[in-house]
C-alpha positions as YAML, in Angstrom:
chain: A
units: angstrom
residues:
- id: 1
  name: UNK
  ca: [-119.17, 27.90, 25.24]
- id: 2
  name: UNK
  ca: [-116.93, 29.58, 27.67]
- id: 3
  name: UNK
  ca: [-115.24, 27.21, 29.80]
- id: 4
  name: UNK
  ca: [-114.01, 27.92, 33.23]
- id: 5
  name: UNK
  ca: [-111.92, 26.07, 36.28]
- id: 6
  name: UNK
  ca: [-112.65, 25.47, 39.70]
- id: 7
  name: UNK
  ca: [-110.95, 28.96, 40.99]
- id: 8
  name: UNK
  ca: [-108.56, 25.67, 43.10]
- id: 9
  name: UNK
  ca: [-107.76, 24.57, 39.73]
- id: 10
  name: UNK
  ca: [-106.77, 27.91, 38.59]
- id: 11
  name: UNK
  ca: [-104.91, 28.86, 41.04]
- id: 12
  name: UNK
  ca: [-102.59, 25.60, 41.14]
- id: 13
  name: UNK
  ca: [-102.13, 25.59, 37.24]
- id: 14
  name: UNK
  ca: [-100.66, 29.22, 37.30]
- id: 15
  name: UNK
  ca: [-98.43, 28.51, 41.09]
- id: 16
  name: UNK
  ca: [-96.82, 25.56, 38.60]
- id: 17
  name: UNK
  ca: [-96.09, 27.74, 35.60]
- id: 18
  name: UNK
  ca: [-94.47, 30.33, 37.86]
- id: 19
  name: UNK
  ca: [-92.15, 27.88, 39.57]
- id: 20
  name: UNK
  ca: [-90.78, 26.30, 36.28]
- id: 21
  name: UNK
  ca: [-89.96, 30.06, 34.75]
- id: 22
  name: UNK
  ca: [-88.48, 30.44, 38.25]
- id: 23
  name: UNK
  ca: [-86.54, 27.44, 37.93]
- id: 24
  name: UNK
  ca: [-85.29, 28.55, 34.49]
- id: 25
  name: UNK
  ca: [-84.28, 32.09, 35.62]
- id: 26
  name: UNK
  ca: [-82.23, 30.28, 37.91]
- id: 27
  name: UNK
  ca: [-80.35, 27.97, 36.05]
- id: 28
  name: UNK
  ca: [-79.38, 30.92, 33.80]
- id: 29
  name: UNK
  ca: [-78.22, 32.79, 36.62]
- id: 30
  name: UNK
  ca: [-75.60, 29.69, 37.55]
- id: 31
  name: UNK
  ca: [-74.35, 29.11, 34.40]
- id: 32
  name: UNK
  ca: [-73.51, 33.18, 34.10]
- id: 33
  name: UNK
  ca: [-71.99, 32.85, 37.71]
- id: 34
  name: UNK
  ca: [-70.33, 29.70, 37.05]
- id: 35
  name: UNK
  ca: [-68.56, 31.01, 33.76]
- id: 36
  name: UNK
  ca: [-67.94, 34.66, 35.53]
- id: 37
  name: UNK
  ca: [-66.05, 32.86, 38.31]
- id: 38
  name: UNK
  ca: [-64.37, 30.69, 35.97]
- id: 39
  name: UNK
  ca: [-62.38, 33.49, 34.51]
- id: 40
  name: UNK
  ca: [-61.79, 34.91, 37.58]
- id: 41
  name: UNK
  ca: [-60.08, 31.82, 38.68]
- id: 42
  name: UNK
  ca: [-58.20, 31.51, 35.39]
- id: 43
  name: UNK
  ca: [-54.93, 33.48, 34.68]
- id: 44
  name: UNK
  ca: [-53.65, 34.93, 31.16]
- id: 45
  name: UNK
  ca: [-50.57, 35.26, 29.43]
- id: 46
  name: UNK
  ca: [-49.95, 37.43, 26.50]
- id: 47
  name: UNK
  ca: [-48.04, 36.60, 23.62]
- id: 48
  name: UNK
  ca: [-46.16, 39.62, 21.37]
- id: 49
  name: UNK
  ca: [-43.71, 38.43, 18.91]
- id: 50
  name: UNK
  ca: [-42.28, 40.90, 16.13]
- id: 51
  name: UNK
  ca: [-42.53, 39.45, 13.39]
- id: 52
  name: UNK
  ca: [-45.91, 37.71, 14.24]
- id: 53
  name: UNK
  ca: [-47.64, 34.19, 13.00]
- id: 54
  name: UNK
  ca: [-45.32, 32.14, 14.97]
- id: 55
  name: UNK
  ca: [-46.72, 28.79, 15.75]
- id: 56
  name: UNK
  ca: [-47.31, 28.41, 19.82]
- id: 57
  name: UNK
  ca: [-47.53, 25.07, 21.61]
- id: 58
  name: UNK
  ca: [-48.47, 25.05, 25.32]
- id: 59
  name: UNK
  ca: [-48.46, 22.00, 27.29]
- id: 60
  name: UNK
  ca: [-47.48, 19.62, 24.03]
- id: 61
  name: UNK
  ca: [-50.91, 20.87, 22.76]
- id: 62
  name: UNK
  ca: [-50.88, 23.49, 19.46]
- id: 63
  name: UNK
  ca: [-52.40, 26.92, 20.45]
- id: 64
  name: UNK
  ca: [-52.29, 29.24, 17.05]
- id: 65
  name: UNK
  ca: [-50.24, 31.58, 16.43]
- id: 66
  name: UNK
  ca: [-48.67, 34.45, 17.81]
- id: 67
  name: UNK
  ca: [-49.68, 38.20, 17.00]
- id: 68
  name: UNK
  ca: [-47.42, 41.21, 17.02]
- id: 69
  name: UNK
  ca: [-50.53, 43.34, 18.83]
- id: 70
  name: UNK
  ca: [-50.44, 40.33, 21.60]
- id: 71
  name: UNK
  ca: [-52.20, 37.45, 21.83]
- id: 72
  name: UNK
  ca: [-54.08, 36.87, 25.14]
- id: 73
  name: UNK
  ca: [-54.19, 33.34, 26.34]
- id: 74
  name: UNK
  ca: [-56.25, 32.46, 29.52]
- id: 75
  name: UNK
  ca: [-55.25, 29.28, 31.23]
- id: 76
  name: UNK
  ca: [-55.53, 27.48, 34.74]
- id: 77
  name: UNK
  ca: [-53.27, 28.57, 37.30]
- id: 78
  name: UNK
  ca: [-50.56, 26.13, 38.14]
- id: 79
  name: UNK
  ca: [-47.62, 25.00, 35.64]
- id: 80
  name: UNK
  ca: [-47.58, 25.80, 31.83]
- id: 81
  name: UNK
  ca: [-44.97, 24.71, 29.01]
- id: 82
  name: UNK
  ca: [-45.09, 27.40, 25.99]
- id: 83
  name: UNK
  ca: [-43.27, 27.10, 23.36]
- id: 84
  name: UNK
  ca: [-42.76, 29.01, 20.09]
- id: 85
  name: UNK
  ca: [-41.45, 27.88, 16.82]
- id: 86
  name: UNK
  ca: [-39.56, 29.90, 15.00]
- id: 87
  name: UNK
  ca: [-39.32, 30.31, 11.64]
- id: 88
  name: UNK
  ca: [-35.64, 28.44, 11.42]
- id: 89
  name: UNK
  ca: [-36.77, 25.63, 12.96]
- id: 90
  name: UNK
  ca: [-35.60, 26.40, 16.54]
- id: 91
  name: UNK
  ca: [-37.60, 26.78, 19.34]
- id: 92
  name: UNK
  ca: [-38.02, 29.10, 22.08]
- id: 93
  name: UNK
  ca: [-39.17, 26.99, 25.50]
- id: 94
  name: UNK
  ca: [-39.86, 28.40, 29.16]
- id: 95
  name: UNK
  ca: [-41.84, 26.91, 32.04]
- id: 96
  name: UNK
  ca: [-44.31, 29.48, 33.72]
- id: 97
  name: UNK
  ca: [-46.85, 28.93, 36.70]
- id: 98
  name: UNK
  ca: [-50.15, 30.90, 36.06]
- id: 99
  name: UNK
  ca: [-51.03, 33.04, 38.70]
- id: 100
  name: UNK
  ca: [-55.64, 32.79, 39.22]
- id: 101
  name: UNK
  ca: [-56.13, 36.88, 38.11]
- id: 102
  name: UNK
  ca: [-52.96, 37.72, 37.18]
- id: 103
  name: UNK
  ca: [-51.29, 38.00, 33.59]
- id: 104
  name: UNK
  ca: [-47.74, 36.42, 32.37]
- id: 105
  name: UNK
  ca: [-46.46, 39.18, 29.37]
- id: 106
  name: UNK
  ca: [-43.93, 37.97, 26.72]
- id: 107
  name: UNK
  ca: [-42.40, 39.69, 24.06]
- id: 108
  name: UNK
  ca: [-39.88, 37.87, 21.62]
- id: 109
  name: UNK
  ca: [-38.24, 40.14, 19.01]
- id: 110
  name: UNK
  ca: [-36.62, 37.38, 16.52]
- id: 111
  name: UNK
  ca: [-33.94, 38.80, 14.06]
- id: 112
  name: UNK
  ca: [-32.07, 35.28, 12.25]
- id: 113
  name: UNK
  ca: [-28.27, 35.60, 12.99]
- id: 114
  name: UNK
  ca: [-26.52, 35.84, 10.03]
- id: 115
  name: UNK
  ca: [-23.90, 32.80, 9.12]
- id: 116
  name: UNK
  ca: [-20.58, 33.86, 8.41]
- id: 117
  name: UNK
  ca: [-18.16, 31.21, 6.95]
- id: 118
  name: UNK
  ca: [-14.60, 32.39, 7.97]
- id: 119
  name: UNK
  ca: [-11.80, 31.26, 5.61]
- id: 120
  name: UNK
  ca: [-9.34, 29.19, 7.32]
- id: 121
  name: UNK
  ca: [-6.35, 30.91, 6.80]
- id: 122
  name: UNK
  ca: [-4.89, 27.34, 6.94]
- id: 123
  name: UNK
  ca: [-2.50, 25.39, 5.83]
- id: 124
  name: UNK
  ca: [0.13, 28.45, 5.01]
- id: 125
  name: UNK
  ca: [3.32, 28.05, 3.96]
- id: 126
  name: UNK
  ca: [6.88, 28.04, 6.01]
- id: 127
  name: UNK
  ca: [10.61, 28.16, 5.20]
- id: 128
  name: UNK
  ca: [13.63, 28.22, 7.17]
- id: 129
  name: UNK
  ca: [16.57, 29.30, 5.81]
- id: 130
  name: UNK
  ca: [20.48, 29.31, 7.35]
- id: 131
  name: UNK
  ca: [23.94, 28.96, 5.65]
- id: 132
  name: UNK
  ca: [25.04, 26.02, 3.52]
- id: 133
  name: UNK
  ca: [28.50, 26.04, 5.15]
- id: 134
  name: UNK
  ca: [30.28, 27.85, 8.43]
- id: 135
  name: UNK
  ca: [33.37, 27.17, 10.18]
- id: 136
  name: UNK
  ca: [33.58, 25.47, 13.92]
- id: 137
  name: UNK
  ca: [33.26, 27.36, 16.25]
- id: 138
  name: UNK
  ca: [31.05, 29.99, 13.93]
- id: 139
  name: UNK
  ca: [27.41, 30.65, 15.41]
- id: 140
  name: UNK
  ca: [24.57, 29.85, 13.03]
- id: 141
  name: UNK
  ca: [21.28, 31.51, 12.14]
- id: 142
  name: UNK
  ca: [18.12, 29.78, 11.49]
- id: 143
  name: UNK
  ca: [15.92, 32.25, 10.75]
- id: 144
  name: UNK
  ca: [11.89, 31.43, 9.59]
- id: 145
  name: UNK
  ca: [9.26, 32.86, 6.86]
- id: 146
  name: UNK
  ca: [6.25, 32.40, 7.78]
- id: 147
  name: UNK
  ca: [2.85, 33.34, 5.53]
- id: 148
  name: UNK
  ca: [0.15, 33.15, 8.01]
- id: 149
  name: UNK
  ca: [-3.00, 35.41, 7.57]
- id: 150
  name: UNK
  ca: [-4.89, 34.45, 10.15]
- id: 151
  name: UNK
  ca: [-5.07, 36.74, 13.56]
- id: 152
  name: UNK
  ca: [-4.27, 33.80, 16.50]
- id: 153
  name: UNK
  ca: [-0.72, 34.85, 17.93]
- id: 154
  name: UNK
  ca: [2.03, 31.46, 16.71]
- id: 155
  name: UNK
  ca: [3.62, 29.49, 18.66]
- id: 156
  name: UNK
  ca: [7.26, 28.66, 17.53]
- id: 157
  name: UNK
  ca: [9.18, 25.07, 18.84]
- id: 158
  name: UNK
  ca: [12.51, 24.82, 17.49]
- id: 159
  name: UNK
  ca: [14.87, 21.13, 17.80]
- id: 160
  name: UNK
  ca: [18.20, 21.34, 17.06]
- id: 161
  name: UNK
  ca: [20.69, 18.12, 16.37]
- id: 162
  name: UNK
  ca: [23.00, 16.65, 16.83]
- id: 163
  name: UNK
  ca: [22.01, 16.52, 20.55]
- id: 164
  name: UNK
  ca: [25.66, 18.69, 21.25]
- id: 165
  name: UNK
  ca: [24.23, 21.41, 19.19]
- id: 166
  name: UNK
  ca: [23.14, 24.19, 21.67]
- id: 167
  name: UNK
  ca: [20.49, 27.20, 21.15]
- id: 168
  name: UNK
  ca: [22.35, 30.49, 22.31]
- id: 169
  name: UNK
  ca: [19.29, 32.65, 21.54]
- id: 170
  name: UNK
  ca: [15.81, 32.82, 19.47]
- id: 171
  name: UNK
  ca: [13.88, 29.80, 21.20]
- id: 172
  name: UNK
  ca: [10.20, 30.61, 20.98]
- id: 173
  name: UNK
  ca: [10.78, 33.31, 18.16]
- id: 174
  name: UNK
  ca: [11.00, 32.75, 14.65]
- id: 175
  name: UNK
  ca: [14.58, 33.39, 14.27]
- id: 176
  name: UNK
  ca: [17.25, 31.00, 16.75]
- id: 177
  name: UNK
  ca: [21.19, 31.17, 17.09]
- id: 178
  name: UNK
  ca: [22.96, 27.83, 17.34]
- id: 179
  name: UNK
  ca: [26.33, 27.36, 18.65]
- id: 180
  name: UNK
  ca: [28.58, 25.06, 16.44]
- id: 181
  name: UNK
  ca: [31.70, 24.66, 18.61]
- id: 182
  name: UNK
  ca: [33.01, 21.10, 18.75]
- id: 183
  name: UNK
  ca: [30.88, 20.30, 16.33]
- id: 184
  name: UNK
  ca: [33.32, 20.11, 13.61]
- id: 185
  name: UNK
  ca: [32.47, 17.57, 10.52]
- id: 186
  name: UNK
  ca: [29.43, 17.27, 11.54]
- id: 187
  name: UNK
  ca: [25.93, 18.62, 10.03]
- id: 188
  name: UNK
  ca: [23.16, 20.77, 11.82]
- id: 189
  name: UNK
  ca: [20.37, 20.88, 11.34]
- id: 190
  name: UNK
  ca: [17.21, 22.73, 12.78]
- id: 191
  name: UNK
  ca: [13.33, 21.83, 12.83]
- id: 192
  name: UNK
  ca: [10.66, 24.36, 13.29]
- id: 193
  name: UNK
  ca: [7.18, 23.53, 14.64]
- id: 194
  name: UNK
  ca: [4.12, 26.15, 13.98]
- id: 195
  name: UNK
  ca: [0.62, 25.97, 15.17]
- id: 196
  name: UNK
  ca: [-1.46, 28.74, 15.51]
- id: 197
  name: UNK
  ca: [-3.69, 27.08, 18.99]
- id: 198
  name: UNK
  ca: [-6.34, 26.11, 17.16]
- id: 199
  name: UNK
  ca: [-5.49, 22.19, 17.37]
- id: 200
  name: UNK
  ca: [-6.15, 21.99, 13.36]
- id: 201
  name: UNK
  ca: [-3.73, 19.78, 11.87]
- id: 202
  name: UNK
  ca: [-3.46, 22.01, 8.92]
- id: 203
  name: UNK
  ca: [-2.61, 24.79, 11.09]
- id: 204
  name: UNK
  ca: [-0.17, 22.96, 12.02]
- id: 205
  name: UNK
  ca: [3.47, 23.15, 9.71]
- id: 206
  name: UNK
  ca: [6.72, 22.34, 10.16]
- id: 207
  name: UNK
  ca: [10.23, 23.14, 8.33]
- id: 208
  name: UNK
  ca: [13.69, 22.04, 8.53]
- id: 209
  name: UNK
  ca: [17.13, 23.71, 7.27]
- id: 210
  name: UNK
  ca: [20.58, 22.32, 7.46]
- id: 211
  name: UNK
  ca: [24.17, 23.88, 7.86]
- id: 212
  name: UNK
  ca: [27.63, 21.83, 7.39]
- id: 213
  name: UNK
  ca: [30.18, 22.65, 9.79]
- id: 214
  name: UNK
  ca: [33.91, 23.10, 8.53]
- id: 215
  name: UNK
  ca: [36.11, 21.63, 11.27]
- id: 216
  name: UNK
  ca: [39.07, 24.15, 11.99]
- id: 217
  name: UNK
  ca: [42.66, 23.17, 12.60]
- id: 218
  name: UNK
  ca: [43.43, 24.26, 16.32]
- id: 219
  name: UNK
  ca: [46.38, 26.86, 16.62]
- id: 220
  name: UNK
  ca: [49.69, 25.61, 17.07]
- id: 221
  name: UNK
  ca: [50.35, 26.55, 20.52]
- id: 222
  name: UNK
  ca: [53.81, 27.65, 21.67]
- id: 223
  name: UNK
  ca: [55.68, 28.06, 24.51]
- id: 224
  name: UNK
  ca: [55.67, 30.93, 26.48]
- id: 225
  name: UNK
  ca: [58.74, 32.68, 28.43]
- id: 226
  name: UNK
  ca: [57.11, 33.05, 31.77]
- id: 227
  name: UNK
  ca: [60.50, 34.63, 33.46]
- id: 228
  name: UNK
  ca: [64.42, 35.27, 33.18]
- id: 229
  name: UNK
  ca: [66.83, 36.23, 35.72]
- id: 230
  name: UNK
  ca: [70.42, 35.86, 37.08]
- id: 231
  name: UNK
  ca: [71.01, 33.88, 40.28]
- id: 232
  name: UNK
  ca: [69.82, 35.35, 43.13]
- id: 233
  name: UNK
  ca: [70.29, 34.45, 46.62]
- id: 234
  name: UNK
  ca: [68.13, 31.71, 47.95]
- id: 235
  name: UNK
  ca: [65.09, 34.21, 49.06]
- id: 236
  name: UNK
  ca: [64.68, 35.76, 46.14]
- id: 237
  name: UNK
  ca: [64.86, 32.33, 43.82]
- id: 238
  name: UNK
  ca: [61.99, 30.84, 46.33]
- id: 239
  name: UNK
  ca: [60.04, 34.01, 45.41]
- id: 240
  name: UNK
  ca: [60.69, 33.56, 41.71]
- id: 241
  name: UNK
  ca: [59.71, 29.88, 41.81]
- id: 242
  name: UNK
  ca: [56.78, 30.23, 44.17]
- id: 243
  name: UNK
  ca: [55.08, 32.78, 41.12]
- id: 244
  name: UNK
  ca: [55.82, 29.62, 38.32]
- id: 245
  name: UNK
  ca: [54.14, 27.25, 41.37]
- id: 246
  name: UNK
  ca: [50.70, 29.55, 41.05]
- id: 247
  name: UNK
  ca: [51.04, 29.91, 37.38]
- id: 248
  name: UNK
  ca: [50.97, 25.83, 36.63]
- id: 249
  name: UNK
  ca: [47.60, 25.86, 38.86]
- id: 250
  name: UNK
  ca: [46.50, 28.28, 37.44]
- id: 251
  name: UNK
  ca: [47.23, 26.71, 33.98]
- id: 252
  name: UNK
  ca: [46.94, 22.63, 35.23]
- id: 253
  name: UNK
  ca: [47.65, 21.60, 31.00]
- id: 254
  name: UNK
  ca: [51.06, 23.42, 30.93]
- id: 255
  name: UNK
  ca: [54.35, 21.97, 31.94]
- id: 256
  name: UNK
  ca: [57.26, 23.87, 33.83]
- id: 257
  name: UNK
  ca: [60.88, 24.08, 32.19]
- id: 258
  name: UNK
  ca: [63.32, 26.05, 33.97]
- id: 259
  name: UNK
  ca: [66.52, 26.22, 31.84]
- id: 260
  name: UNK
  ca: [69.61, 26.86, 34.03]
- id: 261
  name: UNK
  ca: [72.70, 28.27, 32.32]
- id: 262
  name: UNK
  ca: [76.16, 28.55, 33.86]
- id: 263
  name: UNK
  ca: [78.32, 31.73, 33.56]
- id: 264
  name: UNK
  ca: [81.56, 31.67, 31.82]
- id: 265
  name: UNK
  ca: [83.69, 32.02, 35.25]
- id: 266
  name: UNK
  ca: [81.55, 29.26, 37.07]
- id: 267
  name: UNK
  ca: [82.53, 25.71, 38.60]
- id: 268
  name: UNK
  ca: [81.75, 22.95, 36.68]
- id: 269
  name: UNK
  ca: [78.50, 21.51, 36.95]
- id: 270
  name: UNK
  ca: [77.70, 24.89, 38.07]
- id: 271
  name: UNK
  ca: [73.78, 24.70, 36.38]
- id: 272
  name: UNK
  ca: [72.93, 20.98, 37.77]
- id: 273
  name: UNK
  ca: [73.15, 22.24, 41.05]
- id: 274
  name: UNK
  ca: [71.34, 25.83, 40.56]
- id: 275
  name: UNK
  ca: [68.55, 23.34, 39.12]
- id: 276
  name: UNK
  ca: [68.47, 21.01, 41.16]
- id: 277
  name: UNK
  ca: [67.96, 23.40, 44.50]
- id: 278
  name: UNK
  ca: [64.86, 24.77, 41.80]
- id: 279
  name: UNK
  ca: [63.59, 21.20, 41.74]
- id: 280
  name: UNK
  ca: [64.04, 20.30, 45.12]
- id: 281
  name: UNK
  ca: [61.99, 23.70, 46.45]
- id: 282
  name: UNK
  ca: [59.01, 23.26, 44.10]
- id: 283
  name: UNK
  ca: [58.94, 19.50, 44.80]
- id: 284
  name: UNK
  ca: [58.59, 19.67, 48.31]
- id: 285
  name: UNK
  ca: [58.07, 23.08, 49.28]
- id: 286
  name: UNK
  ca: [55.68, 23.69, 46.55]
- id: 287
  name: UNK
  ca: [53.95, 20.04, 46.45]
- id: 288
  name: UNK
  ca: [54.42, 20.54, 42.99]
- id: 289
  name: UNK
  ca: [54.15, 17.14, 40.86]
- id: 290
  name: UNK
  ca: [57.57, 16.38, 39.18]
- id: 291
  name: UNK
  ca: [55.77, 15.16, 36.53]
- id: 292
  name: UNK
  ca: [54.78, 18.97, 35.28]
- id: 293
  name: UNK
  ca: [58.60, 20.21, 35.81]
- id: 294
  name: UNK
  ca: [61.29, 20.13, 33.81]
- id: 295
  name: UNK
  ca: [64.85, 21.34, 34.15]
- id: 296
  name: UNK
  ca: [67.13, 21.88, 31.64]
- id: 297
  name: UNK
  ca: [71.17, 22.48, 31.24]
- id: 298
  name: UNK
  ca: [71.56, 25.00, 28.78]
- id: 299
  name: UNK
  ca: [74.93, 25.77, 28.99]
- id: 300
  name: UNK
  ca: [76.99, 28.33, 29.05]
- id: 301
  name: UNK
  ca: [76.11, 32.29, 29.43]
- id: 302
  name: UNK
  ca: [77.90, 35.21, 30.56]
- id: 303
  name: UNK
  ca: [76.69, 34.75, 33.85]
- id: 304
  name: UNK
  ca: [74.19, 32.10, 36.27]
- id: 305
  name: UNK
  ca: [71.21, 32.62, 34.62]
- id: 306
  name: UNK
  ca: [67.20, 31.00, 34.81]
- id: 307
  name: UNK
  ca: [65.14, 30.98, 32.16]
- id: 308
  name: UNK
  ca: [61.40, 29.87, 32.96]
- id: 309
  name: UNK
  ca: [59.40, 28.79, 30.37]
- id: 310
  name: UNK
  ca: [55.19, 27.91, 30.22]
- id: 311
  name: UNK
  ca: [54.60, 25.00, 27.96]
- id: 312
  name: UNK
  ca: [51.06, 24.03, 27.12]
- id: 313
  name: UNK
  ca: [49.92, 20.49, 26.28]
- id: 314
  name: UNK
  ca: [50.78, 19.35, 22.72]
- id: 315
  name: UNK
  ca: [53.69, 22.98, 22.64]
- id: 316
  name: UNK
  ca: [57.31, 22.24, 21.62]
- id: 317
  name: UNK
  ca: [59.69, 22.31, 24.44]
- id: 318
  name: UNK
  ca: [61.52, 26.03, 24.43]
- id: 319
  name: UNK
  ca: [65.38, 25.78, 23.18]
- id: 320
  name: UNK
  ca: [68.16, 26.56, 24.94]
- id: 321
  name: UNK
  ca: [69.94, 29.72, 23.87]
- id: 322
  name: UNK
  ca: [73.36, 29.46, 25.01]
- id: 323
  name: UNK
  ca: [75.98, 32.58, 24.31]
- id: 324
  name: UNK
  ca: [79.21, 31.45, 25.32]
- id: 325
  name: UNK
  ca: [82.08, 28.73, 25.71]
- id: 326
  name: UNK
  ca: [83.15, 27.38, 29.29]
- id: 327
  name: UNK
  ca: [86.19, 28.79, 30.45]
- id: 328
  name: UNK
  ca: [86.31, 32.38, 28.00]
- id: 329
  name: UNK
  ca: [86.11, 35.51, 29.79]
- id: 330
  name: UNK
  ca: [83.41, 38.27, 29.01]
- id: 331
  name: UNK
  ca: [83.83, 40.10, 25.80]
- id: 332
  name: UNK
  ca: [84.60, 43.68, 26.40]
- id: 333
  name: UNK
  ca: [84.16, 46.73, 23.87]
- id: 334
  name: UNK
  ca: [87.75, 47.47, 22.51]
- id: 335
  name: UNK
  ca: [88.83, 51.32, 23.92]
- id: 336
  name: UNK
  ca: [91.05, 53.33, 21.52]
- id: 337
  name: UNK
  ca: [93.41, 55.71, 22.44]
- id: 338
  name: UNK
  ca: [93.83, 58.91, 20.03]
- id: 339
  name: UNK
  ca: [97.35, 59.78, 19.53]
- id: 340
  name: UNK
  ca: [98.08, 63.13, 20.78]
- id: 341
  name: UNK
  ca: [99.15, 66.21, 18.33]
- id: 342
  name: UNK
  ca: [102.17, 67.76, 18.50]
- id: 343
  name: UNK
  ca: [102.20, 71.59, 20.07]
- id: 344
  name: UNK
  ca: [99.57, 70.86, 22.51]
...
């Protein structure tokens, strides 16, 4: 038996089927809008790394791996951590903010540095070498050998002692010059200091050498005849005595001696008084101390004569060199006469 509805009926039952496939055509509709405009909203960021399959954490959170063809990542605009591990352990961290539509590119090309260990070209041997034995006065080398391999420009600090020992040339080089005067009986001995910069103790050595010094006997010193002269007239003595006046400042060690001698014809006492007018002009014309002047007698000569003498500290006194006897005359050459020949 064929059934049939109230045309009503039929007509609501079919209005409430079409509604609910209406309703269901527009859910579907959303949810494709709603993911479409998600993505729009979303930014990317491509990964390359060369070599690929590196482990990628963004935000604390693991994300795979990485891809040498890129690796597209789509995330929320705002802030993003990313960081790759690579193989060695270390990691490769950057902050980016995601742009909504846009993409964030990043290519990492990861070659492993290769460890080098350098040999330390430290500790290295150094010797100093200078003379077992050199006279006062003598000036020593120290000179250094140094076996260093390494590249770093040295640095060279030389001490010398005893503390009167002085460094003529070399400081800061590897070869010095010491000067030993005064420094007689005593030993000398230098110390050499090398560091390359680095701060390394090893790198940094140190060598000493010593040299005995030989004291030398000083030279006898001697008198020297400064002047000589027969008497003059008082202007020309004060000239002669005012050059031994600049000589004994000039020389303030050496002592004065003016030796007077008397001629054969003179009075007697004749020298006293020639040296005492000396004495009396250097004293106090001169303002020379009488302690640096000495006058001596020395007799007799042919004639008045001075003899001035320079005598340094520690010098025998001069001699006097008298040639004659008070009271004799001059000695005069003997003249022949040749008899004459008969018939001339």
């Amino acid at each position: 038996m064929r059934r049939e509805f109230p045309k009503r009926l039929s007509g609501a039952y079919m209005t409430k089927i079409a509604f609910i496939i209406l309703v269901g055509l527009v859910c579907a509709f959303q949810f494709e809008g709603s993911a479409l405009a998600q993505r729009v909203r979303n930014g990317r960021m491509e990964i390359t790394t060369n070599p690929g399959a590196y482990p990628v954490v963004i935000d604390g959170q693991s994300n795979g791996e990485t891809s040498t063809t890129g690796r597209i990542i789509e995330l929320q605009p705002g802030a993003h951590t990313v960081e790759v591990v690579m193989p060695n352990g270390s990691r490769w961290i950057r902050q980016f903010t995601i742009v909504s539509g846009r993409k964030q590119c990043i290519v990492l090309n990861y070659a492993p540095t290769p460890i080098t260990i350098a040999h330390s070209p430290c500790p290295y041997p150094v010797n100093v070498s200078a003379p077992a034995v050199v006279n006062e006065g003598d000036v020593i080398t120290f000179a250094s050998d140094v076996s260093y391999s390494g590249s770093s420009a040295l640095n060279y600090t030389w001490t010398v002692s005893p503390a009167s020992a002085r460094i003529v040339s070399g400081a800061g080089t590897p070869t010095i010059t010491v000067d030993t005067t005064g420094l007689g009986r005593q030993r000398v001995t230098s110390i050499l200091v090398v560091d390359d910069g680095s701060g390394e103790s090893a790198c940094r050595q140190a060598a000493q050498a010593s040299t005995n010094i030989t004291p030398v006997a000083p030279p006898v010193r001697q008198p020297r005849r400064f002047d000589e002269f027969p008497a003059l007239n008082y202007d020309d003595l004060k000239a002669r005595l005012d050059n031994l006046a600049i000589q004994l400042q000039n020389e303030p060690d050496s002592t004065g001696y003016i030796i007077v001698y008397s001629g054969r014809a003179s009075r007697a006492g004749q020298a006293e008084r020639l040296g005492e007018r000396a004495r009396q002009y250097l004293t106090t014309q001169r303002n020379l101390d009488p302690g640096r002047l000495v006058i001596v007698n020395g007799g007799v000569r042919d004639t008045d004569t001075f003899e001035i003498w320079l005598v340094p500290q520690g010098a025998q006194p001069p001699q006097a060199t008298p040639t004659a006897q008070p009271g004799t005359q001059p000695t005069e050459p003997e003249i022949r006469v040749r008899p004459r020949r008969r018939g001339r």
